[in-house]
C-alpha positions in Angstrom: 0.0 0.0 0.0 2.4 2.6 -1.1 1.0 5.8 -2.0 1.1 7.2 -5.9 2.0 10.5 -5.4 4.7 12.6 -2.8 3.0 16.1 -1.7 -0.6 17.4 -0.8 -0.7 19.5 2.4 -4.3 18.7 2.7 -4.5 15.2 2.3 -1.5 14.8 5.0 -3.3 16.7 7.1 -6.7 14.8 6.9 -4.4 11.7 6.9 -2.8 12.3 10.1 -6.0 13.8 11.7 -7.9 10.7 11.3 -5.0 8.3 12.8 -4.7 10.6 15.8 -8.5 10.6 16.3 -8.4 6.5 16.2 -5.4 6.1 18.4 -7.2 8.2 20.7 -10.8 6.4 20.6 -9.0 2.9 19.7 -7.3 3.1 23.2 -10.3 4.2 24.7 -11.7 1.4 23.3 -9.5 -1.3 24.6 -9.1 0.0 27.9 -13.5 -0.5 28.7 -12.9 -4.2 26.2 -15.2 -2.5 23.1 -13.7 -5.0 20.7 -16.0 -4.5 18.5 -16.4 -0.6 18.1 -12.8 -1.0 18.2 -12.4 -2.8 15.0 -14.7 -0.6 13.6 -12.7 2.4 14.1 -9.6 0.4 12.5 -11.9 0.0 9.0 -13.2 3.8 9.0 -9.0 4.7 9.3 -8.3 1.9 6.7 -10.9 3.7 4.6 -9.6 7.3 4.7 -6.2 6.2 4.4 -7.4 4.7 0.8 -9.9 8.2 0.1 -6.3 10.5 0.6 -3.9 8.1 -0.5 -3.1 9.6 -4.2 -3.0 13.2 -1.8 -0.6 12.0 0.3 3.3 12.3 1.5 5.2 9.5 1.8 6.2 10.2 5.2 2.8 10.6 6.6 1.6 7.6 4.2 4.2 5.6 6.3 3.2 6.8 10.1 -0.6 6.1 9.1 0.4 1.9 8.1 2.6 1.9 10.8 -0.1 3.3 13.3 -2.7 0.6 11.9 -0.1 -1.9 12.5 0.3 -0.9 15.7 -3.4 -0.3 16.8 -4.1 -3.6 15.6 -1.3 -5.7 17.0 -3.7 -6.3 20.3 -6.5 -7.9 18.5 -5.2 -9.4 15.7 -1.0 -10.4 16.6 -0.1 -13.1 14.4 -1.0 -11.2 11.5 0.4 -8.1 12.4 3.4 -9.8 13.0 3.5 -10.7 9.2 2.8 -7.6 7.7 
């Protein structure tokens, strides 16, 4: 999942203000065991990340998978572990 194109203040922006709302609510999640809104929140991110990915810097392309990754090691470890 590597984005097309380097650039695009606005999609960066949108990028990185949707992974910091999920780390945020994905924590709050896990902490009260809310599995399942948990997962959900995971999907909406997976889903901007693929609306702003052509608008998108590499850098902030990269801390967005490697947030994912990270948010979803807990539920999901062994396949984490191989991507």
């Amino acid at each position: 999942m590597e984005p097309h194109q380097s650039g695009g203040d606005e999609g960066d922006v949108r990028l990185r203000r949707a992974v910091h709302q999920t780390i945020r609510d994905v924590t709050e999640d896990q902490e009260k065991f809310r599995y399942n809104t948990m997962l959900a929140k995971l999907m909406t991110l997976v889903n901007t990340m693929f609306e702003v990915r052509n608008q998108t810097s590499p850098e902030a392309w990269g801390e967005a998978v490697r947030s994912l990754l990270l948010l979803l090691a807990p539920s999901a470890p062994h396949i984490t572990e191989e991507l």
